[in-house]
C-alpha positions in Angstrom: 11.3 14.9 15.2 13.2 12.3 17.2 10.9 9.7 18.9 13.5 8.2 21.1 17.0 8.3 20.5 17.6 6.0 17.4 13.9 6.6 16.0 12.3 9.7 13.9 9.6 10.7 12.4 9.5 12.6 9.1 7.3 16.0 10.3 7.0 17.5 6.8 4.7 14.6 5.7 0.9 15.6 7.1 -1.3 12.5 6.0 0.8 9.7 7.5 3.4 8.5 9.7 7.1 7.8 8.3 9.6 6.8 10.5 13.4 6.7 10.7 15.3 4.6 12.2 18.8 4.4 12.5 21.1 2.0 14.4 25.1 2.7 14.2 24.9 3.2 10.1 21.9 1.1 9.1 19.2 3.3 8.3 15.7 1.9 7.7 12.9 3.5 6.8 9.5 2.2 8.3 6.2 3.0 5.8 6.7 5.3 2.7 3.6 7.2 2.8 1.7 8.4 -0.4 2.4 8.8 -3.9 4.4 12.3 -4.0 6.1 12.0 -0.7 9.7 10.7 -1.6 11.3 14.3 -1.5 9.9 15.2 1.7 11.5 12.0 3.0 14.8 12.6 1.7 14.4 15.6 2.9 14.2 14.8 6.6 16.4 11.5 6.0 19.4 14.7 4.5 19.1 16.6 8.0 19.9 13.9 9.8 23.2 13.2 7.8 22.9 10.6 5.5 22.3 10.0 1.6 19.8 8.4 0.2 21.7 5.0 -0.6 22.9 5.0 3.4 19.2 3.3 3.4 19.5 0.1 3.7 15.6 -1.3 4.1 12.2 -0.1 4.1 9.6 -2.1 6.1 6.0 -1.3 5.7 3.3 -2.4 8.1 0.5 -3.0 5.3 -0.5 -2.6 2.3 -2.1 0.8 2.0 -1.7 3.6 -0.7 -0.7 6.1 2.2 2.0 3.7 4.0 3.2 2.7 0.4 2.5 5.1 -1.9 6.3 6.1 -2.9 7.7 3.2 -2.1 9.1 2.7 -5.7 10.5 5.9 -5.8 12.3 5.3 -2.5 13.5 2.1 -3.8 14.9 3.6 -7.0 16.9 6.0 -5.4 18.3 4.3 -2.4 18.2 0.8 -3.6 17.2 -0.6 -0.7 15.3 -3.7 -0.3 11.7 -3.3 0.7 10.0 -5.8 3.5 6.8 -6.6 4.1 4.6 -9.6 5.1 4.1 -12.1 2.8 0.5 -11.7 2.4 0.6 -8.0 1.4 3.3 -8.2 -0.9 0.7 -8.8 -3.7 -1.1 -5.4 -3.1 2.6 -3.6 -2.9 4.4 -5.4 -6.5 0.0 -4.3 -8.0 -0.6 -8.5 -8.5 -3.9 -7.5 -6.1 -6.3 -4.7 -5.3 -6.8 -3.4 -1.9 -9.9 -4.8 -0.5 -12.7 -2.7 1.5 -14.5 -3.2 4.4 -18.1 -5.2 4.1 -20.4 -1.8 3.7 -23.2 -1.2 1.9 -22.7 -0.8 -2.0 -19.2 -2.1 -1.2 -18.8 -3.6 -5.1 -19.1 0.3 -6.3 -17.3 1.6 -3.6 -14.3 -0.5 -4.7 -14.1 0.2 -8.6 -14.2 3.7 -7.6 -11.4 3.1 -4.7 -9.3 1.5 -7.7 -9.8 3.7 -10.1 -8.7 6.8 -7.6 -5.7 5.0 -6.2 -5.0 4.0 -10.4 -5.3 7.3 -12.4 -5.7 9.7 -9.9 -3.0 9.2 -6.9 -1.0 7.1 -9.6 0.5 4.5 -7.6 3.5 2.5 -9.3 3.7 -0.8 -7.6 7.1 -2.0 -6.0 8.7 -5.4 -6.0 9.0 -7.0 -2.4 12.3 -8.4 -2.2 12.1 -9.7 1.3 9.1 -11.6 2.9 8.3 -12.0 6.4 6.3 -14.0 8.2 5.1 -13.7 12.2 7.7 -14.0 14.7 10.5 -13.0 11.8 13.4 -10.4 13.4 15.3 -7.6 11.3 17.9 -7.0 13.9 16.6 -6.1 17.0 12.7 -5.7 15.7 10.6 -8.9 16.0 7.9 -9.0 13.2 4.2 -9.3 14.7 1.3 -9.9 12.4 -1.8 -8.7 13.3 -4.3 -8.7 10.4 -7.8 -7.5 9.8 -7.1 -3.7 8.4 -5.4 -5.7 5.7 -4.2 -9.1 5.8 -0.5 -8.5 5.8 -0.4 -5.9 8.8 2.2 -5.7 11.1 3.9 -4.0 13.8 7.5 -3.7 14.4 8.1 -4.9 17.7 11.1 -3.6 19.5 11.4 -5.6 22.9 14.8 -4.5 24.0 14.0 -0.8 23.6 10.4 -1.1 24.4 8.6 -0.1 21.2 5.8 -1.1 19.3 5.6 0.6 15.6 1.5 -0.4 14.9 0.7 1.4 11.1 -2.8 1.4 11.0 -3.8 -1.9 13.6 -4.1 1.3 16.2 -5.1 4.4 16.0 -4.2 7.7 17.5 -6.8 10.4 16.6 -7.3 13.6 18.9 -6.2 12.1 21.6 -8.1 8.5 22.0 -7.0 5.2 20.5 -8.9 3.5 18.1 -9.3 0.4 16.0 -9.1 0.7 12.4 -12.4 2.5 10.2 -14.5 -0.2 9.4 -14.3 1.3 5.6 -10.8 0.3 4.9 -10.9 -3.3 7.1 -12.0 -6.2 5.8 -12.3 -8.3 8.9 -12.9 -6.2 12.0 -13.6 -9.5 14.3 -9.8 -10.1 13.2 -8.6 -6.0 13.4 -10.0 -6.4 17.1 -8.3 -9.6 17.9 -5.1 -7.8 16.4 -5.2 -4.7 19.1 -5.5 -7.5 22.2 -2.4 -9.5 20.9 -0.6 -5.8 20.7 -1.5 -5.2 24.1 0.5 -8.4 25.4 3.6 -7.3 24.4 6.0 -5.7 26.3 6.5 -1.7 25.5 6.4 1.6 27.1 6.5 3.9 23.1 3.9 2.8 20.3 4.2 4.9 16.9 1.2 5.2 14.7 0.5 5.6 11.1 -2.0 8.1 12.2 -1.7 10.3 15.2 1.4 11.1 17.3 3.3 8.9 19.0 3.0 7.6 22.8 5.9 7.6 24.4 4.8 6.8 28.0 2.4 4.3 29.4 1.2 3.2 25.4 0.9 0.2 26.8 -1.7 0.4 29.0 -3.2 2.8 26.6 -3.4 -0.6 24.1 -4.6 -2.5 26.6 -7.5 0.0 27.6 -8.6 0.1 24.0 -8.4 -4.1 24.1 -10.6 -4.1 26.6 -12.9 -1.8 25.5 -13.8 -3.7 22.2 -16.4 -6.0 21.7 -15.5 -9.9 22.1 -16.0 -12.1 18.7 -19.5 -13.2 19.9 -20.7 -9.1 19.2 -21.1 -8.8 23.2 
C-alpha cells in the first residue's frame, strides 16, 4: 500500500509495520519485522520494481524481535547497511538482551522472553554498520530519539514532507493512540516524555509499527495523547 507518494507499507506482513521508502532510486527499508518475514518483503519490494540489492539501507526504530527480526536475512540478500541508534545496536548484532518492563516476577518473565525469542522465534543477530545519534539526518529524514520502550528508539522524522515514522514510541490500536505496553518498556516516565517531544514536531502523516497509518491531522492526534498522559510527578 502506498502511504504517500514515495512511502509504502508492506500489507502482506500482519504483526508489524514495514515500510518502503523510495526516493529517485534509493530504496530504504524502515523496520524488518520478525523472524520469517524476509520473502514477504521482497515480495512487496518485487511489485514495486526493484531487486533486492536496489536496497540501499534499512533503518529500524528499536530494538525489538518484531521490528528486527529478519534483519540478517535482509542484509544478506540486499547487502545493504543497516542503521540504528547507537544504543540499540547491542540488542540488534545479540551483545545484549531485550530488557522488560518493571512487573511483577519480571526476573522470570525475562528468562522465559529470552529463551522464546532464542530457540523458539530463532532470531540471528545482525551487525549495525551505521550508528546514529539524535538529530543525525539520512537524506531528507532527521533522526529523533525518543527512548523509554527501549533505549535506542527512534522515529524518522521527515520535515520537508511532513512525516513522522514512530515504531513502537506510539501506538495505533482500534482506532485510539497509545503509549507503549508497560510489559515491553523499561522506563514509561521516559516512553511518556518521548510521545510529548513527538508531538512538537512538525507533521501532518505518522506511520506506526502497530496500527495503520494517519495520514491527516496525526499531529494533533500525538499531541492529544501528550496531553493526556500523566506528568513525571504520577499526577
Amino acid at each position: 500500500m502506498e502511504v504517500v507518494p514515495g512511502l509504502h507499507w508492506v500489507e502482506r506482513i500482519w504483526d508489524t509495520k514495514v515500510y518502503v521508502w523510495i526516493e529517485d532510486d534509493r530504496v530504504v527499508l524502515i523496520d524488518a519485522a520478525m523472524p520469517g518475514r524476509s520473502g514477504a518483503v521482497w515480495g512487496h519490494v518485487g511489485s514495486l520494481g526493484f531487486p533486492p540489492n536496489a536496497v540501499d539501507e534499512i533503518w529500524i526504530t528499536h530494538g525489538d524481535i518484531d521490528h528486527m527480526g529478519s534483519v540478517a536475512a535482509l542484509k544478506a540478500a540486499s547487502g545493504a547497511s543497516v542503521v540504528s541508534h547507537r544504543a540499540d545496536a547491542p540488542l540488534i548484532d545479540g551483545r545484549l538482551a531485550r530488557e522488560l518492563g518493571p512487573l511483577p516476577f519480571a526476573g522470570a518473565y525475562q528468562r522465559v522472553f529470552d529463551w522464546f525469542v532464542t530457540h523458539v522465534l530463532g532470531y540471528e543477530p545482525a551487525s549495525v554498520d551505521h550508528e546514529v545519534d539524535d538529530g543525525d539526518f539520512l537524506g531528507g529524514w532527521q533522526v529523533v530519539h525518543v527512548p523509554g520502550h527501549t533505549p535506542g528508539s527512534v522515529c524518522y522524522h521527515n520535515p520537508e514532507r511532513g512525516i513522522a515514522i514512530v515504531g513502537d514510541a506510539v501506538n495505533h490500536r482500534r482506532g485510539r493512540l497509545g503509549a507503549p505496553p508497560h510489559l515491553f518498556t523499561p522506563d514509561m516516565e521516559e516512553a511518556r516524555a518521548s510521545v510529548r517531544r513527538i508531538a512538537t514536531l512538525d507533521f501532518e502523516v505518522c506511520c506506526f509499527g502497530h496500527g495503520p497509518p494517519l495520514l491527516q491531522n496525526a499531529r494533533e492526534r500525538v499531541q492529544a495523547l501528550a496531553d493526556s498522559l500523566p506528568a513525571a510527578d504520577g499526577k
